[in-house]
C-alpha positions as CSV (number, residue, x, y, z in Angstrom):
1,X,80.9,91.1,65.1
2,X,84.3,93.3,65.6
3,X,85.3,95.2,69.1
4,X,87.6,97.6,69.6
5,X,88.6,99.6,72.1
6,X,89.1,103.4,73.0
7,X,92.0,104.4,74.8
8,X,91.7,107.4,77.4
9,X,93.9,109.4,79.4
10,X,93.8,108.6,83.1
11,X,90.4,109.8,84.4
12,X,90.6,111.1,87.4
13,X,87.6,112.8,89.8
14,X,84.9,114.7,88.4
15,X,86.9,115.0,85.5
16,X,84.3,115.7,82.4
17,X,83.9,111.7,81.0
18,X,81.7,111.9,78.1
19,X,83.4,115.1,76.8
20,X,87.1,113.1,76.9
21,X,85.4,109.9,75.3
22,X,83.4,112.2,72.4
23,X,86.8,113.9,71.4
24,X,88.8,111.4,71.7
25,X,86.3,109.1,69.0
26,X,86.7,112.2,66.5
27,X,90.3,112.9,67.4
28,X,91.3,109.1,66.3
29,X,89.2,109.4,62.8
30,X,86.7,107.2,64.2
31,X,83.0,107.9,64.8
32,X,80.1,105.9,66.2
33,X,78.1,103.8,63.6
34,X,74.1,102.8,63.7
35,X,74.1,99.6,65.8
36,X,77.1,100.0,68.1
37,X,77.2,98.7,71.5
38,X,79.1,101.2,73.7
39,X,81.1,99.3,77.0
40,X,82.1,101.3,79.7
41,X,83.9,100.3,82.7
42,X,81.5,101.7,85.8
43,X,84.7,102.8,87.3
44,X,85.5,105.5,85.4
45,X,81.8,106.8,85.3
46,X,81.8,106.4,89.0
47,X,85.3,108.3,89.1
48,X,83.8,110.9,86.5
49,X,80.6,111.5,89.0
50,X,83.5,112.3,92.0
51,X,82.8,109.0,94.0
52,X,86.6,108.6,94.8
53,X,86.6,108.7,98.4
54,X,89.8,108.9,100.5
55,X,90.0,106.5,103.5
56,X,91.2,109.1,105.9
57,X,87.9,110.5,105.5
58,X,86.3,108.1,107.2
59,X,86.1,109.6,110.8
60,X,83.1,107.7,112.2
61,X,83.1,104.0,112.7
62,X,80.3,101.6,113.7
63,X,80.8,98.9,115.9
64,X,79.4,96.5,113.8
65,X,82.2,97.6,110.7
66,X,84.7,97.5,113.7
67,X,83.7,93.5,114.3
68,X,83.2,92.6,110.6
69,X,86.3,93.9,110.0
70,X,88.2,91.7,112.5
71,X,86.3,89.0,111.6
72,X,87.2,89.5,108.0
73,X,90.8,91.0,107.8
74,X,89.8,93.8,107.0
75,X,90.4,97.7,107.4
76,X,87.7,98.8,109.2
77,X,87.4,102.7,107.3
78,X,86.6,100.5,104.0
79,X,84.3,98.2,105.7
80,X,82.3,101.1,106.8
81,X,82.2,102.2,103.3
82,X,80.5,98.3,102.7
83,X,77.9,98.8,104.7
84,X,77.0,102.5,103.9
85,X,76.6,101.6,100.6
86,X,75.1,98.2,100.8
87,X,71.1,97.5,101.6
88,X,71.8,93.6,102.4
89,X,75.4,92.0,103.8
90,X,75.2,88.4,103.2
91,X,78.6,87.2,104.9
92,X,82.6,86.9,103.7
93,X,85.0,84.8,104.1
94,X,87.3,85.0,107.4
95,X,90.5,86.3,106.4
96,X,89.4,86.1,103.0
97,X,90.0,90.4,102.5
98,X,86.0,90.0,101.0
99,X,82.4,90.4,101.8
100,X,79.4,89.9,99.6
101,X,76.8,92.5,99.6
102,X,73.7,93.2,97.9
103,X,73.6,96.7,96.3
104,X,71.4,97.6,93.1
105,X,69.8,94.6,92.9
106,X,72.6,92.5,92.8
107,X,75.1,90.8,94.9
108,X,78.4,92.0,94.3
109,X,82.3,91.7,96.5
110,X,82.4,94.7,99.2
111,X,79.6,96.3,97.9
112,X,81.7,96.9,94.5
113,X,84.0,99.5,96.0
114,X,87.5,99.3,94.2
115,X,90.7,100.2,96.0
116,X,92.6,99.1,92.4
117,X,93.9,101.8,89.8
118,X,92.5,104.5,92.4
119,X,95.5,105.9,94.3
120,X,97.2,105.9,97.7
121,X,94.4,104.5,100.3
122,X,91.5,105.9,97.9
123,X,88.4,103.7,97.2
124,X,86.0,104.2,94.2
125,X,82.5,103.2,95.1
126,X,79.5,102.1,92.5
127,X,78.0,104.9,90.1
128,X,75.3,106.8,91.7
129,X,71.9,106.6,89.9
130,X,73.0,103.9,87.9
131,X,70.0,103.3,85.4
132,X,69.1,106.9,85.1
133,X,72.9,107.7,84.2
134,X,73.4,104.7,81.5
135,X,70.6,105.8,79.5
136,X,71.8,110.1,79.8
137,X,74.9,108.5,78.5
138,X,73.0,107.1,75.8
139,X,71.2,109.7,74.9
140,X,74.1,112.3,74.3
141,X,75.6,109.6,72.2
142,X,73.1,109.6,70.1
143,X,73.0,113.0,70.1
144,X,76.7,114.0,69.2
145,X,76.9,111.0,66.5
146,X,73.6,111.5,65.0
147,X,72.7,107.9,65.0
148,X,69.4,106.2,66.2
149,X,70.1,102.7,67.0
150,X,72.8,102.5,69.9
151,X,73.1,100.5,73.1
152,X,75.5,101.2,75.9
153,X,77.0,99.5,79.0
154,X,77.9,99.9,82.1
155,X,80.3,97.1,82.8
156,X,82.4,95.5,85.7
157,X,83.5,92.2,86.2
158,X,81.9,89.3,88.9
159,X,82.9,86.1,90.4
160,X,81.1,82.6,89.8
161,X,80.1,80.4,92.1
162,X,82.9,77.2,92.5
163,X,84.7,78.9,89.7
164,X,87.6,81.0,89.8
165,X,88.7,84.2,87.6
166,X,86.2,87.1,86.8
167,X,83.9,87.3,84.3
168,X,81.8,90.8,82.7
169,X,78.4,91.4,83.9
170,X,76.5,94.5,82.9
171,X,75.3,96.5,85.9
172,X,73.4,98.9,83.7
173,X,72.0,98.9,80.3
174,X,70.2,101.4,77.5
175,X,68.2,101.1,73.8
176,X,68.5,97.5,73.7
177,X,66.9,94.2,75.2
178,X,69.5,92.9,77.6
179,X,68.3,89.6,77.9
180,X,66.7,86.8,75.2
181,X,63.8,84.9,76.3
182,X,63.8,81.7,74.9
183,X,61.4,80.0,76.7
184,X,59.2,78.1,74.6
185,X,61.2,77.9,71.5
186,X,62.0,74.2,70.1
187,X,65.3,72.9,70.7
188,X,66.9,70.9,67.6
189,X,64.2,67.9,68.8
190,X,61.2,69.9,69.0
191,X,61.1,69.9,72.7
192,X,60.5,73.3,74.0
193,X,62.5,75.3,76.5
194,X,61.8,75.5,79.3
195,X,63.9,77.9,81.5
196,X,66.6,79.6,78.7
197,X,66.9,82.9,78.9
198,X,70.2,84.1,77.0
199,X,72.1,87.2,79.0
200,X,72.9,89.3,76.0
201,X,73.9,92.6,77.7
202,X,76.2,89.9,80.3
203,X,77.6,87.6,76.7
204,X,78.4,91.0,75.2
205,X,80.4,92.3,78.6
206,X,82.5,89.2,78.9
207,X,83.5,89.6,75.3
208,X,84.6,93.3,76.1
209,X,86.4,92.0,78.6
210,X,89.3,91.1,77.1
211,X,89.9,94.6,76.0
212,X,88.2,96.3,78.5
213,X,91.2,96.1,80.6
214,X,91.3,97.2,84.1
215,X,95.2,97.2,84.8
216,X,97.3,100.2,83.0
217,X,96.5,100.0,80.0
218,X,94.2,102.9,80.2
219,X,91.3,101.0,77.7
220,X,87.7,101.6,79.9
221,X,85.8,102.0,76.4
222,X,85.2,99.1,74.1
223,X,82.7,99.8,71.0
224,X,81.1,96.4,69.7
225,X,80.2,96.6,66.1
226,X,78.1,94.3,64.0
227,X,76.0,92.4,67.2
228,X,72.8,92.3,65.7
229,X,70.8,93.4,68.5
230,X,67.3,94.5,69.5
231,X,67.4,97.9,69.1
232,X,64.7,100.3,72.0
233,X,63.7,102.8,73.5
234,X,61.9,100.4,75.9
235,X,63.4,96.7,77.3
236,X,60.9,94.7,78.2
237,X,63.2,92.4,80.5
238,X,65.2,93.3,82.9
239,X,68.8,91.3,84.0
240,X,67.5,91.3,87.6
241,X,65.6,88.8,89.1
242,X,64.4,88.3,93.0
243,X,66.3,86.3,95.6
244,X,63.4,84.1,95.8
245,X,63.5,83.0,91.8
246,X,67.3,82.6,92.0
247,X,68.6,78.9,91.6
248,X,71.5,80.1,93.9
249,X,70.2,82.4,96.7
250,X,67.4,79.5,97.1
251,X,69.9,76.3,97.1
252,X,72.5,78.6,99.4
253,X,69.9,79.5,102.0
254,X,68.7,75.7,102.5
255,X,72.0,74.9,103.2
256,X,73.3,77.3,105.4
257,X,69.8,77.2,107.1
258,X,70.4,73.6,107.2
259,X,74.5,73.4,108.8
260,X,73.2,75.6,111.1
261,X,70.7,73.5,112.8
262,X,73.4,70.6,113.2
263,X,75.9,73.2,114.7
């Protein structure tokens, strides 16, 4: 398997993404090959869909972004921003600059609005129409490169529970099966799994990573070559799963639910 990246000029609002990205493929000598994974940093699709917002355009402020804010250290313009975008807040930590919302089926740090690489008090919020969009990405792909088999990515980086740094996560997937269902399958002693299911579209993202940088060096595109994926038009599994089926959001709520009564 071999990645490498594409290197773009600074993308800036509604500027025309997937035009710069095609030319800029044929303009190196390169091309996209049958089989290629396609990673794309969600900020600059996000950027390219004109979801920069400025903070001095945030006029009207609730009270409850006004206490959250406080209670978080945080400027209350961006936590409004938070809450407009998110459709569950779970909490933050006080004075910690962070709260962790629920938007698109996952939970992600203030709502996954960026303030980095985005200019003088601008914010970038998510992509709008997220799974519709990767898979019109997709599809033009395909299209301009003549190729069948292609996957792409939307990617953006996480933290872990009790661990610290970032990892890649994939918040939106296309024309492959983004997760491996191993349940069942003998392990080397015959017994069978049990619970293993193998985040492809996430492994794949966290190997982009390291060249899908996010700092200057101006690298949102990474093409993985050679991953030896399941190729469709239809996924049958999904990377999302329900708050009640989650290991985490189950062990969390117990305990919270739980220091609360002794308070």
């Amino acid at each position: 398997m071999n990645l490498f990246s594409i290197k773009l000029p600074l993308i800036k609002k509604n500027d025309p993404l997937l035009e710069i990205l095609i030319n800029n493929i044929r303009n190196k000598g390169e091309t996209l090959k049958e089989g290629d994974i396609v990673v794309i940093s969600e900020k600059i699709v996000a950027t390219s869909q004109g979801r920069v917002i400025n903070l001095s355009e945030v006029k009207e402020i609730s009270e409850k972004a006004k206490k959250m804010a406080k209670k978080y250290d945080m400027d209350e313009r961006f936590v409004e921003l938070i809450l407009q975008e998110a459709s569950m807040i779970l909490g933050g930590l006080p004075n910690g600059h962070v709260i962790l919302a629920k938007v698109n089926d996952f939970l992600i740090a203030n709502a996954g609005i960026d303030q980095s690489n985005a200019g003088p008090d601008n914010v970038v919020l998510l992509p709008k129409n997220i799974k519709d969009e990767v898979w019109s990405y997709r599809k033009i792909l395909r299209n301009e490169f003549k190729i069948e088999n292609l996957g792409v990515i939307f990617a953006d980086s996480r933290v872990q529970p009790l661990r610290k740094g970032t990892i890649g996560i994939a918040v939106a997937t296309a024309g492959f099966e983004p997760v491996e269902d191993l349940r069942g399958h003998p392990d080397l002693y015959g017994r069978p799994l049990e619970i293993t299911m193998r985040a492809i579209a996430d492994d794949l993202t966290s190997a982009a990573q390291f060249l899908l940088n996010e700092a200057d060096q101006q690298t949102p595109i990474v093409i993985i070559r050679g991953a030896n994926m399941e190729f469709t038009d239809k996924p049958q599994l999904t990377t999302e799963m329900s708050p009640e089926d989650c290991l985490y959001m189950n062990i969390f709520s117990k305990y919270l639910l739980e220091k609360q009564k002794k308070e």
